[in-house]
Every structure is written in structure tokens, then in C-alpha cells.
C-alpha positions as CSV (number, residue, x, y, z in Angstrom):
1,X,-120.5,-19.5,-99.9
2,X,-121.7,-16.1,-98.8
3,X,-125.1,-14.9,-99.3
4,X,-125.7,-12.2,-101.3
5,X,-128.9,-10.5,-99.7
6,X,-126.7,-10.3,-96.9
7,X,-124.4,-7.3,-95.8
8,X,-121.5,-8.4,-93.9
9,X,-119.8,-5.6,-92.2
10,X,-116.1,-5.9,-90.2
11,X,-116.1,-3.3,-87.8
12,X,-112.4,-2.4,-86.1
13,X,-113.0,-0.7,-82.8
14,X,-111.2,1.1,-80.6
15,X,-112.3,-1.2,-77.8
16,X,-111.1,-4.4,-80.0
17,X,-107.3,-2.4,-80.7
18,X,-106.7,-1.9,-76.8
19,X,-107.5,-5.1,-75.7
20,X,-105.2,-6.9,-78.3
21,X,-102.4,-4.6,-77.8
22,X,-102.8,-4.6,-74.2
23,X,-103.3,-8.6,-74.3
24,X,-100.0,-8.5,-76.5
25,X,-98.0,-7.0,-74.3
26,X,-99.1,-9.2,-71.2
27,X,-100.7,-7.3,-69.1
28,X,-103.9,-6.8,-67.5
29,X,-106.2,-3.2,-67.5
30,X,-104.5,-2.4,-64.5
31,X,-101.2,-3.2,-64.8
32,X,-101.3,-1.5,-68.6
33,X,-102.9,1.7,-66.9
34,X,-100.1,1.9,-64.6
35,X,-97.7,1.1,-67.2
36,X,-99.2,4.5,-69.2
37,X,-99.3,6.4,-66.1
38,X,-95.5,6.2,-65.1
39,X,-94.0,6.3,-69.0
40,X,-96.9,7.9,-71.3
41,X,-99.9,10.2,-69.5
42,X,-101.7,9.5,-66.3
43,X,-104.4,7.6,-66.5
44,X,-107.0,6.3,-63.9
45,X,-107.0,2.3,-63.8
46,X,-111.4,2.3,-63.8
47,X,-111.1,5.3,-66.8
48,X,-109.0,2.8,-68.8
49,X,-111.0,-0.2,-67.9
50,X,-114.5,2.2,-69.5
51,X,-112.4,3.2,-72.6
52,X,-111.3,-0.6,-73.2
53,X,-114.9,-2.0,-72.5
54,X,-116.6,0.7,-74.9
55,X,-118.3,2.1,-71.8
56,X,-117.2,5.8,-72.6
57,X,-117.7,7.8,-75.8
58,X,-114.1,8.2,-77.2
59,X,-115.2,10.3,-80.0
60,X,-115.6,13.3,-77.6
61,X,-113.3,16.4,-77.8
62,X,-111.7,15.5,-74.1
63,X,-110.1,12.4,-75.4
64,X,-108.1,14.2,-78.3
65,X,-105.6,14.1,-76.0
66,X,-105.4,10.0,-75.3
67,X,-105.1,9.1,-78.9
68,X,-101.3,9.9,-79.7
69,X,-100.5,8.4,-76.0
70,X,-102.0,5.2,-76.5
71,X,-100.3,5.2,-80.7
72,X,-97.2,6.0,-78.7
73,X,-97.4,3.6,-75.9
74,X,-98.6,1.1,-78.6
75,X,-96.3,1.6,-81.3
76,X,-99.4,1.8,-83.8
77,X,-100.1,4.7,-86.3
78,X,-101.6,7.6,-85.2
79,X,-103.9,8.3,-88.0
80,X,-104.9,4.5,-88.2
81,X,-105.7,4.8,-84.3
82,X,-107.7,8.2,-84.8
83,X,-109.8,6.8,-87.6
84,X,-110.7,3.4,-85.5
85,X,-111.5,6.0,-82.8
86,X,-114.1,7.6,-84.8
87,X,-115.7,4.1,-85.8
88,X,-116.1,3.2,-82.1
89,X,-119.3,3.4,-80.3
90,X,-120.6,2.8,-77.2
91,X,-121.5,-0.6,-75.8
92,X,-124.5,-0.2,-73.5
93,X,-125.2,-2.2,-70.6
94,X,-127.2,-4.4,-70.7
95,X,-128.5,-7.1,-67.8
96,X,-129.0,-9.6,-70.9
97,X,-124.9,-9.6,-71.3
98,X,-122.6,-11.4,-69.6
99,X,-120.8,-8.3,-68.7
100,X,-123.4,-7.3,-66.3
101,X,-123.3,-8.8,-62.9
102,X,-125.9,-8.6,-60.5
103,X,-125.8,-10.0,-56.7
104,X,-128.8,-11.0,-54.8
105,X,-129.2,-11.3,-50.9
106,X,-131.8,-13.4,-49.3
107,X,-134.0,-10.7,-47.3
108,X,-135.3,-12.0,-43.6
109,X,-135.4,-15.4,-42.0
């Protein structure tokens, strides 16, 4: 039973669509990155790796160009793609997460 003083809210993010698709086809950031570099649009393995992670805004201007590649590449609808786009927001980084690794060295003797 769902609560109803409670707003629920399913979120599709651009982030969530690359990973799956990626995940679907079998490969990992790299290997997709490559993959889209030699038959789509060249791409920079560490600047796919920050779109996929939400590390990058992808709403900005200078990625019009990266939606229609990845629909292409992914087989998914364009206009579906560009509207997830515009949902997507950044994930910051944060040392509480997982995602954040941090290495410590013992100083001196």
C-alpha cells in the first residue's frame, strides 16, 4: 500500500539510459567509447565515462551534438533521448558515496 502524504517520483536519466544500453550491448565505458569513436562520432573514453556517471551537465548547448549519435548508436528515439537529456542532472561528488575513492599513505617511520 502506498502512502498517500508521500510523493513518489521515477526519474529516467540520461546517466540510467547509457549505462543500460551500453550494459546491453556488452561492453564496458571504454570499449563502448571506442565502439562510437570508429562507427558514430569521436569520443574521449574519460568524456564518456563523466557523461555516463552524471559528472557533466548534458543539458549544455555543446552536447547538442552527442544526442542524435548516441540515439543512432543506440537505436533509441531521438526525441525520447533529448527529453531524458533535459531531466538529467548532475551527480555531485561526494566523499560520503561509494564512488569517491580516497588513498592514504602512512607519512614517516
Amino acid at each position: 500500500m502506498i502512502n498517500d502524504d508521500v510523493e513518489l517520483q521515477s526519474l529516467i536519466t540520461l546517466d540510467r539510459v547509457l549505462w543500460t544500453g551500453r550494459r546491453k550491448l556488452g561492453l564496458s565505458q571504454r570499449e563502448f567509447a571506442k565502439e562510437l569513436s570508429d562507427k558514430v562520432h569521436q569520443i574521449d573514453h574519460s568524456v564518456y565515462s563523466k557523461i555516463e556517471n552524471a559528472r557533466i551537465d548534458i543539458r549544455f548547448a555543446e552536447w547538442d551534438w552527442l544526442i542524435p549519435k548516441l540515439a543512432q548508436w543506440l537505436q533509441i528515439d531521438y526525441r525520447w533521448l533529448q527529453s531524458i537529456r533535459q531531466q538529467t542532472n548532475v551527480k555531485p561528488l561526494s566523499s560520503d558515496t561509494p564512488a569517491f575513492v580516497t588513498y592514504a599513505r602512512k607519512l614517516g617511520g
